[in-house]
N, C-alpha and C positions, 0 to 999 in steps of 0.2 A: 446675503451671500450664502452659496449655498455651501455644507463641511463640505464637500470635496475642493471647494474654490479656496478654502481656510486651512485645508491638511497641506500644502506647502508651505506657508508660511509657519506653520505651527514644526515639523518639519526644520524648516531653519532655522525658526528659534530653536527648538534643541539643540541643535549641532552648536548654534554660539554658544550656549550656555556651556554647551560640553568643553567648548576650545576653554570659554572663560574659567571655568573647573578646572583646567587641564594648567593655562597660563598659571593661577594662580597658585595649585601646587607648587609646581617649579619651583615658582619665587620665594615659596612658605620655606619649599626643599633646601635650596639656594643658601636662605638666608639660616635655618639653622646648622648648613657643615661649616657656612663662614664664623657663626658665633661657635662653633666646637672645636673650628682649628684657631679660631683666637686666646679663648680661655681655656683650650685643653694644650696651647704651645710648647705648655713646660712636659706633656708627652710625646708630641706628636713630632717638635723637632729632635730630639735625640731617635726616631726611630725612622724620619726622614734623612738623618743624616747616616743612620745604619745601613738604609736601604741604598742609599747610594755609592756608600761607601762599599756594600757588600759585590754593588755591578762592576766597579772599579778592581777590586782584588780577589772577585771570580776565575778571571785567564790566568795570573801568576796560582790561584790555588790547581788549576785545569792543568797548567801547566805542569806542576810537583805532580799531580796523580800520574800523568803518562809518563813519568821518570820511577814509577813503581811507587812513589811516597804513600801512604796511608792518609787516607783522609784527615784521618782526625787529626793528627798530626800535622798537616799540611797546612789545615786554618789552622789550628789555632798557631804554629810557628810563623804565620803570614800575618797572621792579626797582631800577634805580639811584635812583630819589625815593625808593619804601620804604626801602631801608637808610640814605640820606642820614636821613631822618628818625628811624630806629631810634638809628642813631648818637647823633643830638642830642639823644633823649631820653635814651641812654647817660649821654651826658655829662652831662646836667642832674642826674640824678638821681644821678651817682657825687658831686658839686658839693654838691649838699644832704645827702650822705650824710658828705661829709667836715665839712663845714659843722655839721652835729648831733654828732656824737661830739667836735667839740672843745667845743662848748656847754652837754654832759651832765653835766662836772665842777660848772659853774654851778647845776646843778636841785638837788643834794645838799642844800642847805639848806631849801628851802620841802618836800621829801621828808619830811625830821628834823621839821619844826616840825609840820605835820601830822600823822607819828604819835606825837610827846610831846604833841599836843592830844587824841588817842584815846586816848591813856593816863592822861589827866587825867581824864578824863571816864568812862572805862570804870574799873570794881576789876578790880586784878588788875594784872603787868606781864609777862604770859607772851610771847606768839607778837609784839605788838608791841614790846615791851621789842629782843627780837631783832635785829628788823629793824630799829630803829634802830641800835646797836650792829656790825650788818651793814654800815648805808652809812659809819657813821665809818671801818668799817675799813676799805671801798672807795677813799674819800676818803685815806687817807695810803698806800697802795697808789700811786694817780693821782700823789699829791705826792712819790711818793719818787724819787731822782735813778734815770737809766739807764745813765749814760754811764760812773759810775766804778767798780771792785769795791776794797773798803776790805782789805788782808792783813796780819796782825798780824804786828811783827818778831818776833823770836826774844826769849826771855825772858833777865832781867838776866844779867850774870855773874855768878858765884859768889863770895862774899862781899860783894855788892853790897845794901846797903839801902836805895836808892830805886828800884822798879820806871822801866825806863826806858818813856818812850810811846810807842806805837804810829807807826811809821813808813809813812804811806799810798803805797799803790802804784798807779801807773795803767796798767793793760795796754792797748795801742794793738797793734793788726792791722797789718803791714803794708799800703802804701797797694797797692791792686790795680792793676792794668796795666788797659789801655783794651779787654785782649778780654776780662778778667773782669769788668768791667764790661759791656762790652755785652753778654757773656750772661746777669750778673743782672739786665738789664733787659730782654731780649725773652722768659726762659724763662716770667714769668708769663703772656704775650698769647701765646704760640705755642697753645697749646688754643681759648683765646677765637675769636682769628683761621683757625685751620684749623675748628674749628666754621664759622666764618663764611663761610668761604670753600669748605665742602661745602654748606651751605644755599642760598646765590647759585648754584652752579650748579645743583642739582638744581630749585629754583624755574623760571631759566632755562630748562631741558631740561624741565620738565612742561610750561612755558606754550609754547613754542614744539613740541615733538614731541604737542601734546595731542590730534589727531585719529591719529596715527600709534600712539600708547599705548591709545586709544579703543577701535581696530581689533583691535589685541594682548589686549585683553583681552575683547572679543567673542570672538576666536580662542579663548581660555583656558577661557572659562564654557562654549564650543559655539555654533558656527555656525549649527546644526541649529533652536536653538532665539532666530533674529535677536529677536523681538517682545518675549519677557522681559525679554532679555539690555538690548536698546535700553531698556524701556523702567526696567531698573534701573539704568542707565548716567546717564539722562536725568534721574533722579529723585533720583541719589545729586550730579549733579552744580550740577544745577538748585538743587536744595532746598538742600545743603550751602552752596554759595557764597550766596545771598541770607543764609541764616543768619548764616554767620560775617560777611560783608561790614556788613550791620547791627547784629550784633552788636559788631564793633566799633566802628562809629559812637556807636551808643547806649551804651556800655563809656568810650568817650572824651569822649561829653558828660557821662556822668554824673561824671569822674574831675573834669573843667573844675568843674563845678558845688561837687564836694566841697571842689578845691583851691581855688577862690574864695572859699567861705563861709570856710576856717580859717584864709584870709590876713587877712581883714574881723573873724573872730573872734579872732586875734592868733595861734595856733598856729605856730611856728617851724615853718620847711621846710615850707610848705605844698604847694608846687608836688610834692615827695617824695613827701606821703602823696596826692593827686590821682592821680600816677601808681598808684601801689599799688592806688586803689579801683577804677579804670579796670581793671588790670591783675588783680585777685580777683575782679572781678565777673564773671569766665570763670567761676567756678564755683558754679550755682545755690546757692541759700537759705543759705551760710553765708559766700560769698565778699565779703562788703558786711559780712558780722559780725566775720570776722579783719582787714578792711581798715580799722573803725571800732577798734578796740581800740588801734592804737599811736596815734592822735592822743589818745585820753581818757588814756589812760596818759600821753601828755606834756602833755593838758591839769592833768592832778592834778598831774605836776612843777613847772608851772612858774608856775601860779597860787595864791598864797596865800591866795584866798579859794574857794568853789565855783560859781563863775556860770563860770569859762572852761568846765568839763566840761558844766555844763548846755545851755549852748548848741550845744557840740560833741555831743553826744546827739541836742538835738532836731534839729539839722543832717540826722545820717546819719536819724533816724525819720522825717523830713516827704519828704525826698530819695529816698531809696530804695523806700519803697512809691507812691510817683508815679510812679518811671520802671518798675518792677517789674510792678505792677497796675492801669496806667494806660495809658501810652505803650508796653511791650514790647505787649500784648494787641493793639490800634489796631493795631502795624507789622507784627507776623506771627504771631499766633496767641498762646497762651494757655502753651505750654509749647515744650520744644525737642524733643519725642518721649520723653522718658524719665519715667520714671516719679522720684520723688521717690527710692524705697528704692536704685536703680540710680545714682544720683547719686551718693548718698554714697559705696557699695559703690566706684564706678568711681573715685570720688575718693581713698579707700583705698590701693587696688590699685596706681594709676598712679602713687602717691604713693610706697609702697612701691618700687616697681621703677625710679621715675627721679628720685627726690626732689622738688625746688619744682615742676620744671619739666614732673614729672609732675605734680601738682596742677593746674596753669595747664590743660592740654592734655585732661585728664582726662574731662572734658564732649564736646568736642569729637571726639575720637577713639573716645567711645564712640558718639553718634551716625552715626559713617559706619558703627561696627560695627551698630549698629540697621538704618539705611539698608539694610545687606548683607541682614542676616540677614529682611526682607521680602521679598525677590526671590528668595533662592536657597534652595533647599528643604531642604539639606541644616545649613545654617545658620537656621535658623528658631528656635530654641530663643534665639537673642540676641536677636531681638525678641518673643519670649514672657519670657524672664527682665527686658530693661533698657526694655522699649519701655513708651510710657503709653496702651498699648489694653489694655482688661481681658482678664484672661489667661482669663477664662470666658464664653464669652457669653450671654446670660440667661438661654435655654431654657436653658443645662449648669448655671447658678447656681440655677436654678426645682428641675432634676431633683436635685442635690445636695442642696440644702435639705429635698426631699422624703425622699432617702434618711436623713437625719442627721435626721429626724421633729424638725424645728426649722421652722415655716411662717412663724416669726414674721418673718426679714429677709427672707422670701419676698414674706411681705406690704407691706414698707416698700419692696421695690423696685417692686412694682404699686402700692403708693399714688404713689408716683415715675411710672410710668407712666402712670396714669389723670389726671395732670395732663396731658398733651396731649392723649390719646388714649382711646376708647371702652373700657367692660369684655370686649365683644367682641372688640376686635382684642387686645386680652390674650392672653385667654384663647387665638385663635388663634393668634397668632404668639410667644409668649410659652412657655403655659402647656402647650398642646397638643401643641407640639414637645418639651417636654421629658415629655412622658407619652411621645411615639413615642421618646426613649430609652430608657425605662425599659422598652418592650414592648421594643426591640432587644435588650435586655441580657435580659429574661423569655425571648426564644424560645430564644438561648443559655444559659440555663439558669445564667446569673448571679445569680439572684433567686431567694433562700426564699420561704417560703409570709410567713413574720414578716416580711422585707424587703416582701414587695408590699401584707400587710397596715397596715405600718408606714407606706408611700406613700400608701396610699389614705383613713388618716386625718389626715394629714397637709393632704391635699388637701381633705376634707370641713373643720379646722379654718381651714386658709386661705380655705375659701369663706366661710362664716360670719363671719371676719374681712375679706371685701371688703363685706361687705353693705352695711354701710354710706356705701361709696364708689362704688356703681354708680346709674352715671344712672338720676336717677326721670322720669317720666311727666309729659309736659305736663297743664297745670290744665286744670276740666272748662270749654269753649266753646273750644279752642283746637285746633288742628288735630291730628290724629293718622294716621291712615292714610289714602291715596287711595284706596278702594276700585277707584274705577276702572281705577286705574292697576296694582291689583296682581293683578288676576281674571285676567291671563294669566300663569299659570302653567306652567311646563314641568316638567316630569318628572324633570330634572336642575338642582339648582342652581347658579347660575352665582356663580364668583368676585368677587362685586359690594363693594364697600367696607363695611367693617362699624361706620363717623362716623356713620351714618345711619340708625342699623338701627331700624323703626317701633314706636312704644308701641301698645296696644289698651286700651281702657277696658271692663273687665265687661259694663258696661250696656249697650254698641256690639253686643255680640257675641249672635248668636240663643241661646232659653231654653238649649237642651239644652249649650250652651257654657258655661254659669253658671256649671257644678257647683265643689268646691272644689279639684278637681285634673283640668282638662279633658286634660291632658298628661304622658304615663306615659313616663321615660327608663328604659330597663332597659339594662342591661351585658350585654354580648352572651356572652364567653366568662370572663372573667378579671376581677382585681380590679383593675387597669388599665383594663378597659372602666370598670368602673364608680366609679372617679375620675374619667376625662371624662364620664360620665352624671352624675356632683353636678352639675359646674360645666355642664355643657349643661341642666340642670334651675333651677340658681339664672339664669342668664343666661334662661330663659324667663320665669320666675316673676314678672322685673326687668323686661320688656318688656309685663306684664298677662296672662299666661299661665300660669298657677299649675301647677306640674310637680310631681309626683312618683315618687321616683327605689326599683327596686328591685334588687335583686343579680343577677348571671348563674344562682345556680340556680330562681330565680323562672321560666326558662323550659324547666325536664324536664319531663318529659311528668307527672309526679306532682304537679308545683306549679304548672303552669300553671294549672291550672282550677280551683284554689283560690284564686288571684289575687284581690285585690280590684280590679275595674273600673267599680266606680260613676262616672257624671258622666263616664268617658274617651271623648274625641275624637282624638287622637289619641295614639300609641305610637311612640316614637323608640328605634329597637334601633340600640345603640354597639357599634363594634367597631373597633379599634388593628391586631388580628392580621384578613388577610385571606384566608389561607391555604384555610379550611376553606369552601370555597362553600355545599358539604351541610348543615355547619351553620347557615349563613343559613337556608337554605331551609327545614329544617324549621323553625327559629325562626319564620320568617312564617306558617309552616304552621299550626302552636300557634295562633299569636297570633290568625290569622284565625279562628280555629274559636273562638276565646273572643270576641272581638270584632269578629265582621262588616260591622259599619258605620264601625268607625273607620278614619281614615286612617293606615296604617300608615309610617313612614320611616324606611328605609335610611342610617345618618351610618356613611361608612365613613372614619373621621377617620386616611387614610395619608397620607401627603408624597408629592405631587407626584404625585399618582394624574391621568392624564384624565379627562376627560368623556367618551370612550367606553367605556375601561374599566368606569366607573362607572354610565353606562348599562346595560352587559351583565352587571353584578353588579345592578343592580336588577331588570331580566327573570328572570334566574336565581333570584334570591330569591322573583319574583313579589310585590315588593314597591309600595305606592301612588308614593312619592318615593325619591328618594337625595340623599345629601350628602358632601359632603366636606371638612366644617368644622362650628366647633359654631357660629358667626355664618350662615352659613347652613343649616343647619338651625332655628334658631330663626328664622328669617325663610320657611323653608318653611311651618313651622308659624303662624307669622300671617297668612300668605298664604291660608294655608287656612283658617282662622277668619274673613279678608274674603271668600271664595268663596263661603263657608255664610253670612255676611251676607245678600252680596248676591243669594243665590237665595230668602232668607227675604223680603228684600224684593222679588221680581219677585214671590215668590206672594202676598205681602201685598194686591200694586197690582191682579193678574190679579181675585182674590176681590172687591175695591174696585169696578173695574167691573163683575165681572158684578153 
């Protein structure tokens, strides 16, 4: 083999190597931020909860400045109410916490009685038998003393026949000095409070240095590129803060609302489980379902009938899909950017690496990573993985569907579509672009002969499957085309809306237009052409212009003039690939010499082609029209069937007079 036969492959072995280089960082990268935010938690969650906390009491510090307040003054007067309030929800809920666990020994009974009522009722005394037996023993656990340890004496003396008793012993700790006390009372609060007291300043120093941080990290993304940079700065900051700021609002009415109803429903520690609901409802579609579960569970403890649980049920179902699918929609959209699967994932994850408090933050932090991963290029995969914009866009779901010869969710998305919008703009904007991937992927030589054949019936059973959803034809006495309005024609069509696009009625149209296929779509080179020639043939067909459609080699010079052309007026030659001029040309060549009176048209269906361009490919061709869409080309073509009207009728009127 000679090196030049060996420099491709050699060639492509580097590039693997380089992706496998490439892959493998990542993963190397990957896996040391996950080992840095696991064992660096005890810094990174106090500055994760600074930084969110700082988006959230951003607009009330925003706010105090445009009332003339002084900055500095304004945080830290804003920071100091937050934690005054955190504080006192601290304490409320440490209150009801101690408040419930002295109360719990109390529920033991109506527990037991409830499931020796399931055991009456149910044969069998297995799994519940258990659990009852379970709480008795919980229950003398609770009841047994703490305070004393019982140590057996020493056994009788020897020749003795009355076993002597048990002489009880009580071990007592010496009483501690006042610095072992005071260290067993601050060692539990020294983590609590140095947490606390890294969180306050970093909050402090975000809100106060936050045009100086701003600047710093335009500096970090690149100066070079200000407009991005601004405007993912502006977007991550904007959006984040309205988000959370609301979201807590609507998080703390809903918690008010929860802890009302189960004070008014009798639920002990109501005000407890309020917070709780407030506080899970950080984390979409299940954080309202672990935040309902421990009041039904203390509804079942504590009521010996079952109305307390029912009502505590319908509480959280009437509650939560009002503020959820009601009121969140109304205050700021429908979702929080992420997709549902990304939710939980992120929920997981964070849960995993910071425990509760990753749960809470979970949602949160993965949105700024969303936020990120839209701006910056290199990170785009975070908002292709977690974000709730489809990771396909329809052309690429259209060309997909076609490839996996599956039309059928092809067609439920254009029935989706055809509810706003025209079969035409479909097909344009839809259907068409994802044909122009499948030629991108043809001229790279991605595509078998089976793969394009597999497209292109694909395509024909999709068509067939829209038929029935493409606009019909106004009734007969109702307007249909302006004739007037459409006799000036140009030579090039223009990118006109395709809401609009005119019906023709048979009987409008002069004799020789009758016929049963006045309109011949042929594919130009490839089976590609001739998937957009179906659907540019059924979208005629649909507007009273009855098409039919034939394959790219219908035009060799050996089959063209066996062609059948009864009844044609015009001939619409498709082509995706634009490459080959020569072939145009003698294609209209062909075509003219078999059909000299028909109007021949140029649809050279490229993306983003001009109107010059396309002008100078219709001269080259020596073609009647050109196009650059199958909406207008099928509008070329009626255009021209009103032209031929209206010349049938000036010679109708000339004849009349004389």
């Amino acid at each position: 083999m000679s090196p030049l036969a060996r420099q491709p492959f050699k060639a492509r072995t580097t590039e693997e190597l380089i992706a496998l280089l490439s892959a493998a960082s990542a993963a190397i990268l990957a896996v040391i931020i996950i080992s840095t935010l696991y064992f660096g938690r005890d810094i990174f969650v106090p500055v994760a909860l600074a930084v969110l906390l700082s988006f959230v009491l951003a607009p009330v510090v925003g706010l105090l400045q445009r009332i003339r307040v002084p900055r500095g003054l304004a945080v830290v007067g804003v920071v100091i109410l937050a934690f005054i309030l955190i504080f006192a929800l601290g304490s409320l809920l440490a209150t009801q916490l101690t408040q419930l666990a002295g109360d719990l020994p109390r529920y033991q009974s109506t527990i037991s009685d409830k499931i020796q009522s399931f055991r009456n009722t149910k044969a069998g005394t297995g799994t519940l038998e258990r659990a009852s037996d379970m709480l008795k023993d919980l229950g003398k656990e609770l009841d047994k003393p703490k305070d004393t340890a019982l140590v057996h004496a020493p056994g009788p003396a020897s020749g003795s026949t009355t076993p002597a008793p048990p002489v009880p012993v009580e071990v007592r700790q010496p009483d501690p000095g006042a610095l072992e006390s005071l260290r067993a009372l601050i060692s539990p609060l020294i983590h609590p409070l140095a947490t606390t007291g890294i969180i306050i300043i970093f909050v402090i120093f975000i809100l106060i240095q936050r045009e100086d941080l701003r600047n710093r990290l335009i500096r970090l993304a690149g100066s070079s590129d200000l407009q991005r940079t601004t405007a993912a700065l502006d977007d991550a900051a904007s959006r984040l803060s309205k988000l959370f700021l609301t979201q807590l609002i609507l998080n703390g009415a809903f918690g008010v609302v929860i802890g009302t109803g189960l004070w008014f429903i009798g639920i002990p520690s109501a005000i407890l489980w309020g917070i709780l609901a407030a506080t899970l409802r950080f984390v979409p579609y299940i954080g309202a379902v672990i935040a309902a579960a421990f009041p039904l569970a203390l509804a079942v403890a504590i009521d010996p009938g079952w109305s307390m649980l029912l009502w505590t049920l319908a509480l959280f179902l009437v509650v939560e899909p009002i503020v959820g699918h009601v009121i969140e929609p109304m205050v700021y959209g429908h979702s929080t950017g992420l997709s549902p699967v990304a939710v939980l994932a992120s929920a997981t994850f964070w849960t995993a690496l910071w425990g509760p408090i990753g749960l809470v933050l979970a949602t949160p932090l993965t949105v700024c990573l969303v936020v990120l991963g839209r701006h910056v290029e290199r990170l785009e995969f975070l908002d292709i993985m977690f974000g709730d914009r489809p990771a396909l866009a329809p052309p690429e779901i259209f060309y997909q569907r076609m490839l996996a010869g599956d039309p059928t969710e092809a067609a439920e998305k254009a029935e989706e579509f055809l509810k706003e919008r025209s079969l035409a703009s479909y097909y344009d904007e839809v259907a068409l672009r994802g044909l122009q991937l499948a030629q991108a992927d043809a001229q790279r030589n991605a595509l078998d002969q089976e793969r394009l054949t597999k497209i292109r019936d694909a395509v024909s059973e999709l068509v067939s499957d829209l038929a029935d959803q493409a606009e019909r034809p106004p009734a007969k006495g109702e307007p249909t085309m302006d004739v007037e309005a459409s006799s000036a024609v140009e030579s090039v069509a223009e990118n006109a809306a395709n809401e609009e696009m005119p019906f023709v009625r048979k009987e409008d149209l002069p004799p020789e237009w009758q016929g049963e296929h006045p309109v011949l779509c042929v594919a130009g080179r490839s089976l590609v052409d001739e998937a957009a020639a179906i659907m540019l043939g059924q979208l005629s067909t649909e507007h009273g212009l009855a098409a039919r459609v034939e394959g790219a080699s219908s035009l060799t010079s050996s089959n063209v003039f066996r062609l059948d052309t009864t009844g044609v007026m015009i001939v619409c030659v498709v082509y995706l690939d634009i490459s080959s001029q020569a072939h145009m040309r003698y294609s209209v060549r062909r075509l003219r010499r078999k059909l000299p009176k028909a109007t021949i048209i140029l649809s050279c269906l490229v993306k983003d082609i001009d109107v010059t361009a396309l002008e100078a490919m219709r001269e080259g061709a020596k073609a009647d029209l050109a196009a650059a869409s199958i909406g207008d080309t099928v509008r070329l073509s009626i255009d021209a069937g009103g032209r031929s009207s209206q010349t049938v009728m000036k010679q109708a009127t000339g004849i009349a007079a004389a």
